[in-house]
Jmol script that loads the backbone (N, CA, C; Angstrom):
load data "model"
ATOM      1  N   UNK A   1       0.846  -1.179   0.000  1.00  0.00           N
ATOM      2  CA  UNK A   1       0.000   0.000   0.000  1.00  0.00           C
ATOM      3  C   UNK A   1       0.885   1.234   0.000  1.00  0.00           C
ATOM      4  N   UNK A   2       0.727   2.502  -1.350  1.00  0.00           N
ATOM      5  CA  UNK A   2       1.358   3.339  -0.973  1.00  0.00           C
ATOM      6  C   UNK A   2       0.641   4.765  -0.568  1.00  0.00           C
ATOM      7  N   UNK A   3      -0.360   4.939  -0.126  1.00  0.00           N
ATOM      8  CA  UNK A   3      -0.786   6.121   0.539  1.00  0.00           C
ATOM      9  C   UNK A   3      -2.031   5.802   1.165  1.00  0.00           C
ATOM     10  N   UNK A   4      -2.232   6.876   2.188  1.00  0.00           N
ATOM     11  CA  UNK A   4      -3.383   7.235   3.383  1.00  0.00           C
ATOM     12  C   UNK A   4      -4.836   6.124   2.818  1.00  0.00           C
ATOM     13  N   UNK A   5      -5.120   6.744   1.562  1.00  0.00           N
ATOM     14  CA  UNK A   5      -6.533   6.122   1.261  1.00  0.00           C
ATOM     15  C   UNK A   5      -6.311   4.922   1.072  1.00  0.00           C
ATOM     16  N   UNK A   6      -5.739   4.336   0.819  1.00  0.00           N
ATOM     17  CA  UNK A   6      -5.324   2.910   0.781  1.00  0.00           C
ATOM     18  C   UNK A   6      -5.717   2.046   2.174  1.00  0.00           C
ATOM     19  N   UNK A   7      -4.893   3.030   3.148  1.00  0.00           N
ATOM     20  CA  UNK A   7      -4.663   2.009   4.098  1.00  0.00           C
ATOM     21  C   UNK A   7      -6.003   2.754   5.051  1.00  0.00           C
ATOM     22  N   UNK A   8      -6.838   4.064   4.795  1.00  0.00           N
ATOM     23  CA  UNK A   8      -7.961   4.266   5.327  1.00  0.00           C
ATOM     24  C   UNK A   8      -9.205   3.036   4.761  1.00  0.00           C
ATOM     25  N   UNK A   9      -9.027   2.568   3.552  1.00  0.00           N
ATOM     26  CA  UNK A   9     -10.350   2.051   3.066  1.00  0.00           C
ATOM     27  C   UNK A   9      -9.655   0.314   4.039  1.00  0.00           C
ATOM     28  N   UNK A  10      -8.598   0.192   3.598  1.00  0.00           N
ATOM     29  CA  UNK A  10      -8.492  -1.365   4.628  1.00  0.00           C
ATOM     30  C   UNK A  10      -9.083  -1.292   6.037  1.00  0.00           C
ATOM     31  N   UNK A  11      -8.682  -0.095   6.650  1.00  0.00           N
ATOM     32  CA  UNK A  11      -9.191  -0.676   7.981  1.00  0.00           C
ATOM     33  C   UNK A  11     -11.082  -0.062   8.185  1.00  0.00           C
ATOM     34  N   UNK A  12     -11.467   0.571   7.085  1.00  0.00           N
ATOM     35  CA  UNK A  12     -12.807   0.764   7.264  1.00  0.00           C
ATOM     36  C   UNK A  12     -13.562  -0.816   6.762  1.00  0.00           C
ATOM     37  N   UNK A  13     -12.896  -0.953   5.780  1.00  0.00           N
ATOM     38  CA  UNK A  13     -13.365  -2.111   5.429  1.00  0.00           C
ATOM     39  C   UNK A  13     -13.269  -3.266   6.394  1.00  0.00           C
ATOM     40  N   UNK A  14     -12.006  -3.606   7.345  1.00  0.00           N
ATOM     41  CA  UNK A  14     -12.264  -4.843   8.291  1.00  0.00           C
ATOM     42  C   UNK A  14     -12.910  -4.247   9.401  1.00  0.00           C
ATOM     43  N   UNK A  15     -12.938  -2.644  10.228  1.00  0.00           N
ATOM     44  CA  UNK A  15     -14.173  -3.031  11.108  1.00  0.00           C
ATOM     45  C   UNK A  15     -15.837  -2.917  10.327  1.00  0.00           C
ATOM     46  N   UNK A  16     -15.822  -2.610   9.215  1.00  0.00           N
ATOM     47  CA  UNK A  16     -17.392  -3.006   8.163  1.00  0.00           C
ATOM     48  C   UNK A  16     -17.933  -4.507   8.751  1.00  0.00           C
ATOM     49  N   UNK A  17     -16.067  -5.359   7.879  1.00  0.00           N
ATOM     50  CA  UNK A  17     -16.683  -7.033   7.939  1.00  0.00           C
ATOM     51  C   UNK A  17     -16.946  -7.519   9.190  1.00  0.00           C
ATOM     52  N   UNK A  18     -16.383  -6.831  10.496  1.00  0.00           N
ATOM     53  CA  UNK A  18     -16.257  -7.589  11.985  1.00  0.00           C
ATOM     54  C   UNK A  18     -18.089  -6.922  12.326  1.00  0.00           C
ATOM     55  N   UNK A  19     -17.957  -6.369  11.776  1.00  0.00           N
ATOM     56  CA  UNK A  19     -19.498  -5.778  12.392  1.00  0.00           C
ATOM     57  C   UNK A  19     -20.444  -6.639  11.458  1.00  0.00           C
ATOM     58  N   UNK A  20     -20.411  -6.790  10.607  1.00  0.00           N
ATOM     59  CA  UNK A  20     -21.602  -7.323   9.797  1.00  0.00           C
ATOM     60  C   UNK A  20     -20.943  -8.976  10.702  1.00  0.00           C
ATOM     61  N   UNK A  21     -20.050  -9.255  10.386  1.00  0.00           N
ATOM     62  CA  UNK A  21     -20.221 -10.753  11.043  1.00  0.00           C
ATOM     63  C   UNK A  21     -21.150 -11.166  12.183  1.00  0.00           C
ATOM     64  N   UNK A  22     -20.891  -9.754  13.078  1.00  0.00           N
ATOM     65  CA  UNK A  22     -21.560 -10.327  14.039  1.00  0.00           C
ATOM     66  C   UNK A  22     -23.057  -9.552  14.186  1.00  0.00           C
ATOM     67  N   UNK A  23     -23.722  -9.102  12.793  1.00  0.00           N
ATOM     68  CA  UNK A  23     -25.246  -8.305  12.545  1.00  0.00           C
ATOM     69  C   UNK A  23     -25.057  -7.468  13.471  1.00  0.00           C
ATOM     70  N   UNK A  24     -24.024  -6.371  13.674  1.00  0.00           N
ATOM     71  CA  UNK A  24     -24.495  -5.551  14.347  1.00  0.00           C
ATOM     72  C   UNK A  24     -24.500  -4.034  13.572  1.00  0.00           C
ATOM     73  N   UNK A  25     -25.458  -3.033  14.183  1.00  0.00           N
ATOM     74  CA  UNK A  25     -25.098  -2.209  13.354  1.00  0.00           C
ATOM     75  C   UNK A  25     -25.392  -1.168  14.170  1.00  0.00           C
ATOM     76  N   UNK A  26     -25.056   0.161  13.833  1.00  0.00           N
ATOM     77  CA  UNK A  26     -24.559   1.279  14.225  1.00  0.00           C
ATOM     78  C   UNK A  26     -25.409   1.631  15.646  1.00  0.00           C
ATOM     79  N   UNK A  27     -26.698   1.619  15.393  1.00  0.00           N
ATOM     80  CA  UNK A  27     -27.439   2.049  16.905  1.00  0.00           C
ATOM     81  C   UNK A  27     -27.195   0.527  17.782  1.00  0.00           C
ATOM     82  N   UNK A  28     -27.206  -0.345  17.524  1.00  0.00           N
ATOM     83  CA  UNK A  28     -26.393  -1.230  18.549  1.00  0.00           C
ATOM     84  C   UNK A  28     -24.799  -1.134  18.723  1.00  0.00           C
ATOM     85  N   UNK A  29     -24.127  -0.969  18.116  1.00  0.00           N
ATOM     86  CA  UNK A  29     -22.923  -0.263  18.451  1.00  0.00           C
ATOM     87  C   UNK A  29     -22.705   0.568  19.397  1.00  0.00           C
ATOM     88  N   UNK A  30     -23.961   2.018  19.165  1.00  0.00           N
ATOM     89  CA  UNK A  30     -23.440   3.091  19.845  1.00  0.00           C
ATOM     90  C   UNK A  30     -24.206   2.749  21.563  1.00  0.00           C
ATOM     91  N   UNK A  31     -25.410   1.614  21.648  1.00  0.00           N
ATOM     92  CA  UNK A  31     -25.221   1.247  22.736  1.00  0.00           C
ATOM     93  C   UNK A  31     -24.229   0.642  23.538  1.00  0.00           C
ATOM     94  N   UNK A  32     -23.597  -0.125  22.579  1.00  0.00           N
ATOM     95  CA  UNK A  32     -22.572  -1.248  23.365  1.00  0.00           C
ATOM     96  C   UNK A  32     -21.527  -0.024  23.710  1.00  0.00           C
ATOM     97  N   UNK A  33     -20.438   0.731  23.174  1.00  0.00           N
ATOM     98  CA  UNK A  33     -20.035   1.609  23.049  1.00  0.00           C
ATOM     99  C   UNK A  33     -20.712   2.164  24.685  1.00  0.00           C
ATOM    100  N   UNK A  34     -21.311   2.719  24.844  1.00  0.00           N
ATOM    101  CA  UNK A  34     -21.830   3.625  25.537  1.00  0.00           C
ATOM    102  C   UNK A  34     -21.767   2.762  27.253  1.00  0.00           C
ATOM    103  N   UNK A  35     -22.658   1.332  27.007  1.00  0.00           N
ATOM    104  CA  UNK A  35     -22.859   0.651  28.018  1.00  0.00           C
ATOM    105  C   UNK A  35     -21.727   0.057  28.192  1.00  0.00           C
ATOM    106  N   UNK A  36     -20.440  -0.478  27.729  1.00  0.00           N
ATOM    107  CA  UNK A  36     -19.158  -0.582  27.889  1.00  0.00           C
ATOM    108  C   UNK A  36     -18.210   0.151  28.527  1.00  0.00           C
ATOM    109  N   UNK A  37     -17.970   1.300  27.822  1.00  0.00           N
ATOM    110  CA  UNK A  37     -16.834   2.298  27.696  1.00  0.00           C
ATOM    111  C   UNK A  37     -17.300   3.894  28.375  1.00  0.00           C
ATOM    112  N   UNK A  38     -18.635   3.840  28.162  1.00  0.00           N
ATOM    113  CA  UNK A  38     -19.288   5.197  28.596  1.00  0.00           C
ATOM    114  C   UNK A  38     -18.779   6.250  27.178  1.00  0.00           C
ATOM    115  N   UNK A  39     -18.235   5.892  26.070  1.00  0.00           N
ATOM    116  CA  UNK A  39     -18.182   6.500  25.136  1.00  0.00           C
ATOM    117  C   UNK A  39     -19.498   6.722  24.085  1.00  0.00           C
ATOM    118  N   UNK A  40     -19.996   7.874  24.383  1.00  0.00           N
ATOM    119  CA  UNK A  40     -20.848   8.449  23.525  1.00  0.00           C
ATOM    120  C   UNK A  40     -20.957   8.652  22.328  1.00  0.00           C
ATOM    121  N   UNK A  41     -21.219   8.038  21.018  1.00  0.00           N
ATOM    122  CA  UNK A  41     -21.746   8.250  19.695  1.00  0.00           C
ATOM    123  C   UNK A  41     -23.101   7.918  19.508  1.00  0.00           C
ATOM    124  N   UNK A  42     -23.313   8.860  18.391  1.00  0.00           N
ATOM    125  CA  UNK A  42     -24.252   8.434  18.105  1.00  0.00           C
ATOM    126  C   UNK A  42     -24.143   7.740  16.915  1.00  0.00           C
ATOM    127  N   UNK A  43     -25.357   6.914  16.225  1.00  0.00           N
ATOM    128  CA  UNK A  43     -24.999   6.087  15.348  1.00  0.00           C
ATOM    129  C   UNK A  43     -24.790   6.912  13.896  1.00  0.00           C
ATOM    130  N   UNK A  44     -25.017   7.621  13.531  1.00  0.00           N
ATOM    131  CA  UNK A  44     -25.206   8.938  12.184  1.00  0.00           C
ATOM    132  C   UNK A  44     -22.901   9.283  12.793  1.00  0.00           C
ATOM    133  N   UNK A  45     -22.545   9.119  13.884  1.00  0.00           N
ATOM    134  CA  UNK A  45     -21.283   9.612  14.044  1.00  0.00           C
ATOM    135  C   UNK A  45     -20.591   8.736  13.723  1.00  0.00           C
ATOM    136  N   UNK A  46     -20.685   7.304  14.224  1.00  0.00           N
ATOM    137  CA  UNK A  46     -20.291   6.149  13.799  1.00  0.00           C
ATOM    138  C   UNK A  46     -20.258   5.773  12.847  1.00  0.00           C
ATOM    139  N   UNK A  47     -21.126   5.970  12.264  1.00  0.00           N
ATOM    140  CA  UNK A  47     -21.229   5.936  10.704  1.00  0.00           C
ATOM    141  C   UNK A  47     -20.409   6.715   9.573  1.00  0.00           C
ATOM    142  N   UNK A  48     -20.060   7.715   9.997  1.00  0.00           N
ATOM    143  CA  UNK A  48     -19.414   8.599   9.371  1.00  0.00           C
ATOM    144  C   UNK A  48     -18.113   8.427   9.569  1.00  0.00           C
ATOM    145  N   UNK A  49     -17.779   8.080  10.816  1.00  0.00           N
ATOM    146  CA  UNK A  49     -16.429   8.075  11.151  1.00  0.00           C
ATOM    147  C   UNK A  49     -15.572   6.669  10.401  1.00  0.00           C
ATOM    148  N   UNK A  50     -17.232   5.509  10.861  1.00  0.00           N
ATOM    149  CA  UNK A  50     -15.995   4.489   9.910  1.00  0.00           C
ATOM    150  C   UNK A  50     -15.946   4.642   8.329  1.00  0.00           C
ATOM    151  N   UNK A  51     -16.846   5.513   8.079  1.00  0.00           N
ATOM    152  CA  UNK A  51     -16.973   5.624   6.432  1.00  0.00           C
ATOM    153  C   UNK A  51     -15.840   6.324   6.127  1.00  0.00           C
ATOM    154  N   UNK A  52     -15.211   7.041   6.689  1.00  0.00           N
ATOM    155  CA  UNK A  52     -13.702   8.392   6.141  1.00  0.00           C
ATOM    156  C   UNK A  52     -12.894   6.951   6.742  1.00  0.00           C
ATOM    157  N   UNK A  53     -12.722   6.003   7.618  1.00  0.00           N
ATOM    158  CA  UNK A  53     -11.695   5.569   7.623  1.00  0.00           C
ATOM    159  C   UNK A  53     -10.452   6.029   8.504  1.00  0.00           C
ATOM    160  N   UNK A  54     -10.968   7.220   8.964  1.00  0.00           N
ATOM    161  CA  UNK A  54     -10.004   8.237   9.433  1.00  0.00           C
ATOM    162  C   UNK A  54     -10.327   8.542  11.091  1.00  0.00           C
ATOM    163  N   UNK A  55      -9.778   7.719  11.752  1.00  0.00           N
ATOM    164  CA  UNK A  55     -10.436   7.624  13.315  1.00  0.00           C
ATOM    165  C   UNK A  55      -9.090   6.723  14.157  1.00  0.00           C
ATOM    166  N   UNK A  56      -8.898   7.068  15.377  1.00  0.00           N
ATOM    167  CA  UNK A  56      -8.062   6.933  16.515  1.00  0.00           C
ATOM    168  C   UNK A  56      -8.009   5.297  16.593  1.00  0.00           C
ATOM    169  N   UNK A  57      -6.413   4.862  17.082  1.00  0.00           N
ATOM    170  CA  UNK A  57      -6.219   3.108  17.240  1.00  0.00           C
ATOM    171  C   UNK A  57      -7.353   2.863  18.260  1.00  0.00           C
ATOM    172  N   UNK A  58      -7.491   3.861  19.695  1.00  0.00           N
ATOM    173  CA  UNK A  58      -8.016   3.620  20.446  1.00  0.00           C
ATOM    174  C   UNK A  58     -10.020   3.423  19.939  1.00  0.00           C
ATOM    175  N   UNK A  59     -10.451   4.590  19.170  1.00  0.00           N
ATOM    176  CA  UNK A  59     -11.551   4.207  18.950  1.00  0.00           C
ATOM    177  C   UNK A  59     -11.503   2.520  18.015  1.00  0.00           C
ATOM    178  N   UNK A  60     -10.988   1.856  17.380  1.00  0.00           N
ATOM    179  CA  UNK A  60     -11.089   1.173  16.443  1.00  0.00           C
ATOM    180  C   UNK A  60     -10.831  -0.097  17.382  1.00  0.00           C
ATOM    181  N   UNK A  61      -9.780  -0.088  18.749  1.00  0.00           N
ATOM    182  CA  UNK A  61     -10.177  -1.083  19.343  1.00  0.00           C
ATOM    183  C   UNK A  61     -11.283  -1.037  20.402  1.00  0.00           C
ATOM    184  N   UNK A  62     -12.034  -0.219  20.516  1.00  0.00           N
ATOM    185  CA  UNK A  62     -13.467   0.191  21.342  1.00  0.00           C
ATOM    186  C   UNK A  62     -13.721  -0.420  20.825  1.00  0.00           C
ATOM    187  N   UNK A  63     -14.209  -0.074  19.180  1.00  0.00           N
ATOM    188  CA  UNK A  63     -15.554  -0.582  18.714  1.00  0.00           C
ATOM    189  C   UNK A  63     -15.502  -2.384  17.954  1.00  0.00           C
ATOM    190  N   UNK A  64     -14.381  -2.841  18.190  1.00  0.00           N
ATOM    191  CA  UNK A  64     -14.072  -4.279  17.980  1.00  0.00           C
ATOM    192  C   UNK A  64     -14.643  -5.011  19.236  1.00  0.00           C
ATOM    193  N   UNK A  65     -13.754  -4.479  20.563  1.00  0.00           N
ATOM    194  CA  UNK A  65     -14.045  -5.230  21.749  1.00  0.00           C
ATOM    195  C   UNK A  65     -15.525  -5.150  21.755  1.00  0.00           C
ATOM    196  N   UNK A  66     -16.001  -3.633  21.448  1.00  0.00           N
ATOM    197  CA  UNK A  66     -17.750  -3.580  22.250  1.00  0.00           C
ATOM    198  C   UNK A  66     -18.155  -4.541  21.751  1.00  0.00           C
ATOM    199  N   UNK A  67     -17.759  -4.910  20.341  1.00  0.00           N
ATOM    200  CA  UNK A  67     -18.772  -5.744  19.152  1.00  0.00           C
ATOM    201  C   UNK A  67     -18.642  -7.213  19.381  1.00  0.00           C
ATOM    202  N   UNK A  68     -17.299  -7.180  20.573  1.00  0.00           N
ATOM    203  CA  UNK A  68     -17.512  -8.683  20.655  1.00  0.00           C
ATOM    204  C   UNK A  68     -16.254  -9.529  20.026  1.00  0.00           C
ATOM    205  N   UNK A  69     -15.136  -8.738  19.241  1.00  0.00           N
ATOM    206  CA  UNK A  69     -14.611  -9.493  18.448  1.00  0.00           C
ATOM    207  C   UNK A  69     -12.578  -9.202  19.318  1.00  0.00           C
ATOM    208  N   UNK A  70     -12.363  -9.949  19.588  1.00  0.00           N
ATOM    209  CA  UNK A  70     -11.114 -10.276  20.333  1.00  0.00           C
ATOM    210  C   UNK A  70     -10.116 -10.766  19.599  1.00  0.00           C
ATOM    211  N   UNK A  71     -10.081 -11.049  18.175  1.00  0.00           N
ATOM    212  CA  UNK A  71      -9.159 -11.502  17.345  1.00  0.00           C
ATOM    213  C   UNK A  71      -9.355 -10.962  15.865  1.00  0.00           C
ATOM    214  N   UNK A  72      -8.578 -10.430  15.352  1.00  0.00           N
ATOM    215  CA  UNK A  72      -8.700 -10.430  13.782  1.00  0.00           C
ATOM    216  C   UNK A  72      -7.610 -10.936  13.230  1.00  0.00           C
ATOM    217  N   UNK A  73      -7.624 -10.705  11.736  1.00  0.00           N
ATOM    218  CA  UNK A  73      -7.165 -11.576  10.926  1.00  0.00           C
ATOM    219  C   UNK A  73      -6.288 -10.178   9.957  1.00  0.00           C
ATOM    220  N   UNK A  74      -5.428  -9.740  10.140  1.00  0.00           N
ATOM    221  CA  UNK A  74      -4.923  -8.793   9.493  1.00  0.00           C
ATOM    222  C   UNK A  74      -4.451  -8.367   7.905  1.00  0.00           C
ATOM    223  N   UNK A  75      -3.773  -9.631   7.500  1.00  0.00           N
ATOM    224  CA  UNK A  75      -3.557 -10.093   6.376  1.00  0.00           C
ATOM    225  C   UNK A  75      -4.039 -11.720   5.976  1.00  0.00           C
ATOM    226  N   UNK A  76      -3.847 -11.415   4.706  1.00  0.00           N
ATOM    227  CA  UNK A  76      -4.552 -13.269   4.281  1.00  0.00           C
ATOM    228  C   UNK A  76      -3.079 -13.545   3.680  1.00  0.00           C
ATOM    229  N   UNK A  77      -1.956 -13.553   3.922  1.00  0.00           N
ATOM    230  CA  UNK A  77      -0.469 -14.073   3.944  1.00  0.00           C
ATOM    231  C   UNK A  77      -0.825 -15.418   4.613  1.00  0.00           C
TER     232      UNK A  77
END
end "model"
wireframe off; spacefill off
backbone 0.3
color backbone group
Protein backbone atom coordinates (compact mmCIF):
# COMPACT_ATOMS: atom_id res chain seq x y z
CA UNK A 1 0.00 0.00 0.00
CA UNK A 2 1.36 3.34 -0.97
CA UNK A 3 -0.79 6.12 0.54
CA UNK A 4 -3.38 7.23 3.38
CA UNK A 5 -6.53 6.12 1.26
CA UNK A 6 -5.32 2.91 0.78
CA UNK A 7 -4.66 2.01 4.10
CA UNK A 8 -7.96 4.27 5.33
CA UNK A 9 -10.35 2.05 3.07
CA UNK A 10 -8.49 -1.36 4.63
CA UNK A 11 -9.19 -0.68 7.98
CA UNK A 12 -12.81 0.76 7.26
CA UNK A 13 -13.37 -2.11 5.43
CA UNK A 14 -12.26 -4.84 8.29
CA UNK A 15 -14.17 -3.03 11.11
CA UNK A 16 -17.39 -3.01 8.16
CA UNK A 17 -16.68 -7.03 7.94
CA UNK A 18 -16.26 -7.59 11.98
CA UNK A 19 -19.50 -5.78 12.39
CA UNK A 20 -21.60 -7.32 9.80
CA UNK A 21 -20.22 -10.75 11.04
CA UNK A 22 -21.56 -10.33 14.04
CA UNK A 23 -25.25 -8.31 12.54
CA UNK A 24 -24.49 -5.55 14.35
CA UNK A 25 -25.10 -2.21 13.35
CA UNK A 26 -24.56 1.28 14.22
CA UNK A 27 -27.44 2.05 16.91
CA UNK A 28 -26.39 -1.23 18.55
CA UNK A 29 -22.92 -0.26 18.45
CA UNK A 30 -23.44 3.09 19.84
CA UNK A 31 -25.22 1.25 22.74
CA UNK A 32 -22.57 -1.25 23.36
CA UNK A 33 -20.04 1.61 23.05
CA UNK A 34 -21.83 3.62 25.54
CA UNK A 35 -22.86 0.65 28.02
CA UNK A 36 -19.16 -0.58 27.89
CA UNK A 37 -16.83 2.30 27.70
CA UNK A 38 -19.29 5.20 28.60
CA UNK A 39 -18.18 6.50 25.14
CA UNK A 40 -20.85 8.45 23.52
CA UNK A 41 -21.75 8.25 19.69
CA UNK A 42 -24.25 8.43 18.10
CA UNK A 43 -25.00 6.09 15.35
CA UNK A 44 -25.21 8.94 12.18
CA UNK A 45 -21.28 9.61 14.04
CA UNK A 46 -20.29 6.15 13.80
CA UNK A 47 -21.23 5.94 10.70
CA UNK A 48 -19.41 8.60 9.37
CA UNK A 49 -16.43 8.07 11.15
CA UNK A 50 -16.00 4.49 9.91
CA UNK A 51 -16.97 5.62 6.43
CA UNK A 52 -13.70 8.39 6.14
CA UNK A 53 -11.70 5.57 7.62
CA UNK A 54 -10.00 8.24 9.43
CA UNK A 55 -10.44 7.62 13.32
CA UNK A 56 -8.06 6.93 16.52
CA UNK A 57 -6.22 3.11 17.24
CA UNK A 58 -8.02 3.62 20.45
CA UNK A 59 -11.55 4.21 18.95
CA UNK A 60 -11.09 1.17 16.44
CA UNK A 61 -10.18 -1.08 19.34
CA UNK A 62 -13.47 0.19 21.34
CA UNK A 63 -15.55 -0.58 18.71
CA UNK A 64 -14.07 -4.28 17.98
CA UNK A 65 -14.05 -5.23 21.75
CA UNK A 66 -17.75 -3.58 22.25
CA UNK A 67 -18.77 -5.74 19.15
CA UNK A 68 -17.51 -8.68 20.66
CA UNK A 69 -14.61 -9.49 18.45
CA UNK A 70 -11.11 -10.28 20.33
CA UNK A 71 -9.16 -11.50 17.34
CA UNK A 72 -8.70 -10.43 13.78
CA UNK A 73 -7.16 -11.58 10.93
CA UNK A 74 -4.92 -8.79 9.49
CA UNK A 75 -3.56 -10.09 6.38
CA UNK A 76 -4.55 -13.27 4.28
CA UNK A 77 -0.47 -14.07 3.94
Amino acid sequence: MTDDKEWQDRVKGLLKAELAKRNTNYVQLAEMLKDKYGVVETPQNLSNKIARGKFSAVFMIQVLEAAGCHSIKISSD
